[in-house]
Residue frames as a rotation matrix with the C-alpha (Angstrom) as fourth column:
UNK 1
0.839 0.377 0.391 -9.07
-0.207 -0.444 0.872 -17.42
0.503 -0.813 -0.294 12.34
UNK 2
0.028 -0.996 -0.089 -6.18
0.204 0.092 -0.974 -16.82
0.978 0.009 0.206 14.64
UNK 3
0.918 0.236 0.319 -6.07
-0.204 -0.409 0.889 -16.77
0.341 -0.882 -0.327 18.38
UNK 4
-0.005 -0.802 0.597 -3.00
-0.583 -0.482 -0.654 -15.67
0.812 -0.352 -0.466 20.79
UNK 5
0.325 -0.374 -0.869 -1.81
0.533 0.831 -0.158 -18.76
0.781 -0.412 0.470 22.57
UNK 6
-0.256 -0.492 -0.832 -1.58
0.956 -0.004 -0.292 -17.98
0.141 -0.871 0.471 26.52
UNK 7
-0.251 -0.057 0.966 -2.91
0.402 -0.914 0.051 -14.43
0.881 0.401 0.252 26.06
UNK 8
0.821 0.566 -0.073 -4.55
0.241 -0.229 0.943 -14.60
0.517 -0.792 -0.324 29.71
UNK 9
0.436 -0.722 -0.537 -1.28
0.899 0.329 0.288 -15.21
-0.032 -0.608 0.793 30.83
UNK 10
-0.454 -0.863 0.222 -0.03
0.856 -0.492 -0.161 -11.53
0.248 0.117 0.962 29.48
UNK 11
0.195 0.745 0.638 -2.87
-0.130 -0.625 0.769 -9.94
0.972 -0.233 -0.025 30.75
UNK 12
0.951 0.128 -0.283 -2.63
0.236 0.292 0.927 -11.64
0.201 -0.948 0.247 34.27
UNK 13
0.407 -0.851 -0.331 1.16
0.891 0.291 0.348 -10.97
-0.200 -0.437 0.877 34.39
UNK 14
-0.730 -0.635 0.255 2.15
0.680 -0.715 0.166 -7.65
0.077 0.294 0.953 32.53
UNK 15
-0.181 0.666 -0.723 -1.56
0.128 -0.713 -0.689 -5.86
-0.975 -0.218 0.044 32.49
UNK 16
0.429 0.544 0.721 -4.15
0.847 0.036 -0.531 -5.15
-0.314 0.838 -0.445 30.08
UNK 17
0.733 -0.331 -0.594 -2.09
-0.408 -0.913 0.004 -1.98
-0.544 0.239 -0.804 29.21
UNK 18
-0.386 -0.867 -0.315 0.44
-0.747 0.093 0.659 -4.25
-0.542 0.489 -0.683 27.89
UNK 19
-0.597 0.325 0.734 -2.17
0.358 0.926 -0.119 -6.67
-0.718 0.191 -0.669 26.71
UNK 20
0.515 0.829 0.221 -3.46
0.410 -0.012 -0.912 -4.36
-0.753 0.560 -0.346 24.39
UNK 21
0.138 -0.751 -0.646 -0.43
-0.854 -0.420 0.306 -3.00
-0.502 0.510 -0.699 23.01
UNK 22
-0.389 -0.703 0.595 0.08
-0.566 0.692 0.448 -6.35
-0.727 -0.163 -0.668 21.89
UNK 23
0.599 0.605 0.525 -3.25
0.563 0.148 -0.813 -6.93
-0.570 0.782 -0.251 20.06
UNK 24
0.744 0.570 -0.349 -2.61
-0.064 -0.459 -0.886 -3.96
-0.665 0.681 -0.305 18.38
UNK 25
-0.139 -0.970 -0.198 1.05
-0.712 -0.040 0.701 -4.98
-0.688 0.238 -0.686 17.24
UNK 26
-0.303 0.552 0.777 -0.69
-0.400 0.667 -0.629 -7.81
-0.865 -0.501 0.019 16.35
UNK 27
0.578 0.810 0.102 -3.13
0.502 -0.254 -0.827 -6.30
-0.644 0.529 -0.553 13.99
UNK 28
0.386 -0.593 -0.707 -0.46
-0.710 -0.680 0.183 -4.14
-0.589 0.432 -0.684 12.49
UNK 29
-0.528 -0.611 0.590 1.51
-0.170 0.757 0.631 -7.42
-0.832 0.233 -0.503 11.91
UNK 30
0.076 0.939 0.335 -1.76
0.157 0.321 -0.934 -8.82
-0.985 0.123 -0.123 9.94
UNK 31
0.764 0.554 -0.330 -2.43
0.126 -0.630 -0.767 -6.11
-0.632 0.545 -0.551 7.82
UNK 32
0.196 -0.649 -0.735 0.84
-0.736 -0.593 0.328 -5.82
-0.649 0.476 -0.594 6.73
UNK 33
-0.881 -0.319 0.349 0.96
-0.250 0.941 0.228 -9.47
-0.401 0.114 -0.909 5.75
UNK 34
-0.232 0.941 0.248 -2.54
0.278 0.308 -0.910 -9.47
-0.932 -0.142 -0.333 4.52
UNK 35
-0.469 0.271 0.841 -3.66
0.760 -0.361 0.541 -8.83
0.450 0.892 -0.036 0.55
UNK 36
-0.998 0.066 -0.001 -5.16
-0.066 -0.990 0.124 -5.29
0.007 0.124 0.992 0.13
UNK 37
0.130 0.988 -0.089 -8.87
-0.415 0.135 0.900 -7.06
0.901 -0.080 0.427 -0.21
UNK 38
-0.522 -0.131 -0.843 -8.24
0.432 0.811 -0.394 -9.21
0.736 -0.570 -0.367 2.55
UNK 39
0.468 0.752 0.464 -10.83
-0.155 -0.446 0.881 -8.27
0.870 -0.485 -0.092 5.58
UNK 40
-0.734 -0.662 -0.154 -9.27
0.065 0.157 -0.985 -8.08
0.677 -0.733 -0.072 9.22
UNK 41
0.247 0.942 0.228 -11.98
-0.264 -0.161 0.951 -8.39
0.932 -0.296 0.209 11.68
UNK 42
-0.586 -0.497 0.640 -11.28
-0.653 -0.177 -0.736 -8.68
0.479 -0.850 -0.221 15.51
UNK 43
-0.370 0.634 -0.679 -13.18
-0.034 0.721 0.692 -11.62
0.929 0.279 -0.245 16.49
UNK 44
0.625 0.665 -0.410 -12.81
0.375 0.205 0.904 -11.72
0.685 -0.719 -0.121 20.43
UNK 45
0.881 -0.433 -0.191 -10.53
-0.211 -0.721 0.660 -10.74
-0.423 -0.541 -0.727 22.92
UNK 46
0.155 -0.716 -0.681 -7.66
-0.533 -0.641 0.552 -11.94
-0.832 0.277 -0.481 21.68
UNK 47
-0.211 -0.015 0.977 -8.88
0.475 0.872 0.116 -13.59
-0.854 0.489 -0.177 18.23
UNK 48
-0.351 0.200 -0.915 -8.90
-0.590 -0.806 0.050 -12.47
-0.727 0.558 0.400 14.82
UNK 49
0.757 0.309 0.576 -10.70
0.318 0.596 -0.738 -13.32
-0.571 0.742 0.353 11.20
UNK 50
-0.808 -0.523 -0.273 -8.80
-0.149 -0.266 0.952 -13.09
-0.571 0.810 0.137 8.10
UNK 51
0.170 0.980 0.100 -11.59
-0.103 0.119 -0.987 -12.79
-0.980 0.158 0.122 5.86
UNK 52
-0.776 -0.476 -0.414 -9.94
-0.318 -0.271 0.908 -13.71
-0.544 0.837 0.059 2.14
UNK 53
-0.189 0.795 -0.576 -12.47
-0.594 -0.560 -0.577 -13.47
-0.782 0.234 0.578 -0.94
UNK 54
0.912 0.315 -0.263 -12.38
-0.374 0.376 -0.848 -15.66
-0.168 0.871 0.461 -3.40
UNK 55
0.035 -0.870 -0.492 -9.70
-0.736 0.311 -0.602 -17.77
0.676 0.383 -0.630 -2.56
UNK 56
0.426 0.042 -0.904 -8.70
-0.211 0.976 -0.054 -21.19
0.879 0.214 0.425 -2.31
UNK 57
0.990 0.130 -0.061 -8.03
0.022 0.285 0.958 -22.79
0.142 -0.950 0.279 0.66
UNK 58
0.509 -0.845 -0.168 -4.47
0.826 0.424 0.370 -23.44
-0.242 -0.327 0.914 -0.01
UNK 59
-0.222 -0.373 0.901 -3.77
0.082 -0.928 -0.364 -19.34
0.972 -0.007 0.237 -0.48
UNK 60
0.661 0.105 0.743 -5.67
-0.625 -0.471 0.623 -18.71
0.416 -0.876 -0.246 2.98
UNK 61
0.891 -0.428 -0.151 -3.55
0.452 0.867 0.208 -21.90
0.042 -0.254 0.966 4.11
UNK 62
0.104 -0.842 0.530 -0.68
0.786 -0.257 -0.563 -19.93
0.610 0.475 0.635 2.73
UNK 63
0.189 0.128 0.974 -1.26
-0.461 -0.864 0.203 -16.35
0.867 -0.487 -0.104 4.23
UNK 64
0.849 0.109 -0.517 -1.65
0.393 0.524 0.756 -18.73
0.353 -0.845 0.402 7.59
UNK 65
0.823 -0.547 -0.151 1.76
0.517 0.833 -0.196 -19.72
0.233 0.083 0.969 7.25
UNK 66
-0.079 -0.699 0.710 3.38
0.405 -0.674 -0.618 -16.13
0.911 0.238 0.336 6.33
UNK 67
0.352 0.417 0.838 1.43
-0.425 -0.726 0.540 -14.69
0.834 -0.546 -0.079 9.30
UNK 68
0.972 0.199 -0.123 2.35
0.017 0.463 0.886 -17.68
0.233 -0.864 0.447 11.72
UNK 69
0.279 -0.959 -0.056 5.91
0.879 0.278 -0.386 -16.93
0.386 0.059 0.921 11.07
UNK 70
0.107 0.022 0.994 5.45
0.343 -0.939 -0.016 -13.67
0.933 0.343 -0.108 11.26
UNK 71
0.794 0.290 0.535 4.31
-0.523 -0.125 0.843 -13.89
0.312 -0.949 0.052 15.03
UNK 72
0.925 -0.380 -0.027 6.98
0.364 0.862 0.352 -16.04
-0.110 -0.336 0.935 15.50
UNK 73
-0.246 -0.904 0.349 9.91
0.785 -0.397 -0.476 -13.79
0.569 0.157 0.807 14.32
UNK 74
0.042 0.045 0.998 8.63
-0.122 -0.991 0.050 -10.64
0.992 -0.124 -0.036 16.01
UNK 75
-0.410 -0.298 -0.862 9.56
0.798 0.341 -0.497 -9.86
0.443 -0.891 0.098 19.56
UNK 76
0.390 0.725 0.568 6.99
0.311 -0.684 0.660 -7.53
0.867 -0.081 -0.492 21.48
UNK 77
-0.576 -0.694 0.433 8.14
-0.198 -0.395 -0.897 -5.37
0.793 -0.602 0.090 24.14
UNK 78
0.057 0.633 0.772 7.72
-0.956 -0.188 0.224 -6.91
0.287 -0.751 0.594 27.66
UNK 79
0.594 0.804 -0.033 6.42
-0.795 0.580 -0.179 -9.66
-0.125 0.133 0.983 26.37
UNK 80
-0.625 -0.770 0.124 8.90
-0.394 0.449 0.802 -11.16
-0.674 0.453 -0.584 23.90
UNK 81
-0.935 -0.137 -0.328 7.93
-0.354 0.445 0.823 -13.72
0.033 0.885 -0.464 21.87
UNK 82
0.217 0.976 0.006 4.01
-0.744 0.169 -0.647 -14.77
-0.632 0.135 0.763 21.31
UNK 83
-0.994 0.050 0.095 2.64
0.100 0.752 0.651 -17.80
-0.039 0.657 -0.753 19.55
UNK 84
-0.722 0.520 -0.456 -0.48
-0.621 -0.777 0.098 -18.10
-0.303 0.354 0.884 17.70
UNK 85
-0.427 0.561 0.709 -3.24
0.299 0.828 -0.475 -20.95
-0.853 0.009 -0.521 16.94
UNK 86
-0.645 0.315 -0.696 -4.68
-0.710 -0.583 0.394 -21.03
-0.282 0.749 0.600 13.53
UNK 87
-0.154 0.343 0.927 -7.61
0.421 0.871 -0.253 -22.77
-0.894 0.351 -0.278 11.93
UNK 88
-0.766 0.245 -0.594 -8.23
-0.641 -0.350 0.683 -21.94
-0.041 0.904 0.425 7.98
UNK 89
-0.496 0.412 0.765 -11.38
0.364 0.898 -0.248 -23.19
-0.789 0.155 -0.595 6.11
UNK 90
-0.984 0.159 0.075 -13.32
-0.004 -0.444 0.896 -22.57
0.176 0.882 0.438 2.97
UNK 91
-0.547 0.830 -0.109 -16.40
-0.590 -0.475 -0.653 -21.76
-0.594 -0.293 0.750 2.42
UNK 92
-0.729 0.398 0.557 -19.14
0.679 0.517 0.520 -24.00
-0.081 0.758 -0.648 0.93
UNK 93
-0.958 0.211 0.196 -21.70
-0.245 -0.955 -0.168 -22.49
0.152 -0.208 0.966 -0.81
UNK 94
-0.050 0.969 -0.240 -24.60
0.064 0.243 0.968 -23.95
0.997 0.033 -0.074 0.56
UNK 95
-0.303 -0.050 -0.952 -23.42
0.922 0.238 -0.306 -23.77
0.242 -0.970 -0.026 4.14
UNK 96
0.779 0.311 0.544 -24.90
0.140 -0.933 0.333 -20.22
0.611 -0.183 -0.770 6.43
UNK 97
-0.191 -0.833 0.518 -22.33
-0.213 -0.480 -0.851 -18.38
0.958 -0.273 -0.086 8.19
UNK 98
0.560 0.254 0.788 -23.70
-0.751 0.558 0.354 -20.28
-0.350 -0.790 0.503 11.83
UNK 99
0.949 -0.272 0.162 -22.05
0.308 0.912 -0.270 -23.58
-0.074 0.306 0.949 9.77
UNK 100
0.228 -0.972 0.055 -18.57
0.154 -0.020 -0.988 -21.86
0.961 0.234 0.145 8.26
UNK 101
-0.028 -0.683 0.730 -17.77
-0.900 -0.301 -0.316 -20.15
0.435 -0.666 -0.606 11.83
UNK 102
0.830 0.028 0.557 -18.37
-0.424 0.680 0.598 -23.56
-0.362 -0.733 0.576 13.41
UNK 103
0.863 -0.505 0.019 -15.76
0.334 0.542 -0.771 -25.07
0.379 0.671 0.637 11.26
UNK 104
0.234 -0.827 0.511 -13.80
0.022 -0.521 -0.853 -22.78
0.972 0.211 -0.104 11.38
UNK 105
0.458 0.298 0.838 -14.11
-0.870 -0.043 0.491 -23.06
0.182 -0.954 0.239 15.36
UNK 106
0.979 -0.010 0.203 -13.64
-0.034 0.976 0.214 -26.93
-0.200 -0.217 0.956 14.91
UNK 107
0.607 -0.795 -0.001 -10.40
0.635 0.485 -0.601 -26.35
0.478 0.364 0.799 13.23
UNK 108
0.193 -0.658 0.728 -8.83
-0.507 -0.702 -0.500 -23.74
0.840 -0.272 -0.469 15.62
UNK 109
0.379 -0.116 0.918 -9.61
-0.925 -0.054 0.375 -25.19
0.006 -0.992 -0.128 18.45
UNK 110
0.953 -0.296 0.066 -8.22
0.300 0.885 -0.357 -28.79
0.047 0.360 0.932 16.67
UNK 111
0.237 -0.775 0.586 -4.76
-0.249 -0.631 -0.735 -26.27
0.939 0.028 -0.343 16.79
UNK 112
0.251 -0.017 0.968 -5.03
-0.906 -0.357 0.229 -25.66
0.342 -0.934 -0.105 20.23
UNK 113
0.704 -0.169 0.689 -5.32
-0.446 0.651 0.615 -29.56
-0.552 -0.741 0.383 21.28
UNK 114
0.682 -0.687 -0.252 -2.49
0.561 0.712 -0.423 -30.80
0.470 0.147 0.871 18.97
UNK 115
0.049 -0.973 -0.227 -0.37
0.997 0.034 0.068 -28.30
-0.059 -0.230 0.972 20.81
UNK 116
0.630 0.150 -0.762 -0.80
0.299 -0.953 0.059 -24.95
-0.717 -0.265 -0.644 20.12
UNK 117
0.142 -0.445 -0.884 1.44
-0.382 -0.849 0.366 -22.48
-0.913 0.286 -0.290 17.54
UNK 118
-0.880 -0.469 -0.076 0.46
-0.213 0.247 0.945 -23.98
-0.425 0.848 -0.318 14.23
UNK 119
-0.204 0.802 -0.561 -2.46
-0.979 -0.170 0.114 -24.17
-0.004 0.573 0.820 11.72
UNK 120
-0.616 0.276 0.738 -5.10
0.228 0.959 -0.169 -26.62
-0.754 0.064 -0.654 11.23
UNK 121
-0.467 0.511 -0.721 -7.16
-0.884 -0.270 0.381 -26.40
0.001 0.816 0.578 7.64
UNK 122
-0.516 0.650 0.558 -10.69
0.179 0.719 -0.672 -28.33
-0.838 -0.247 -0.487 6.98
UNK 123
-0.794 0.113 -0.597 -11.54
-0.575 -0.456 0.679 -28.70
-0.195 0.883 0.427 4.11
């Protein structure tokens, strides 16, 4: 899961006209940087899933990384530069999908308070 560090702020300053251009650069970014199975799933306003299948933590860990750079080299018009907040986790299989998103919750928002623009993985 990935969420856009300060995103109120480019709504509240440039407009949701430039705040959606931005998801969708976003999303473009993703996909391109995503495996061909990989699921993309908008999560909230300005959060997303990577959904990867059958794979270890330290590939989705990996993908993080490509993606967190990614946001980090691209410059969006307006805007400039964005930063991004990642948490990764694996699935267990005994756990219901109420348990993984909490995790996965626990470790984004573990992102956010060390600081923002870098991944946190629970494993």
């Amino acid at each position: 899961m990935l969420d856009l560090d300060h995103f109120k702020t480019i709504n509240d300053t440039y407009g949701h006209d430039v705040g959606d251009r931005v998801l969708q650069e976003t999303a473009a970014l993703i996909q391109r940087v995503m495996r061909k199975h990989d699921v993309l799933v908008r999560w909230g306003g300005e959060e997303f899933v990577v959904l990867c299948v059958e794979t270890p933590v330290s590939e989705a860990y990996n993908l993080s990384e490509r993606l967190l750079e990614g946001l980090r080299q691209r410059v969006f018009p307006v805007v400039g530069q964005i930063t991004a907040s990642f948490g990764v986790v694996e699935y267990e299989g005994d756990e219901s999908t109420k348990q993984l998103f909490k995790r996965l919750d626990t470790a984004l928002y573990a992102a956010k308070t060390k600081g923002r623009n870098r991944i946190e993985c629970m494993v």
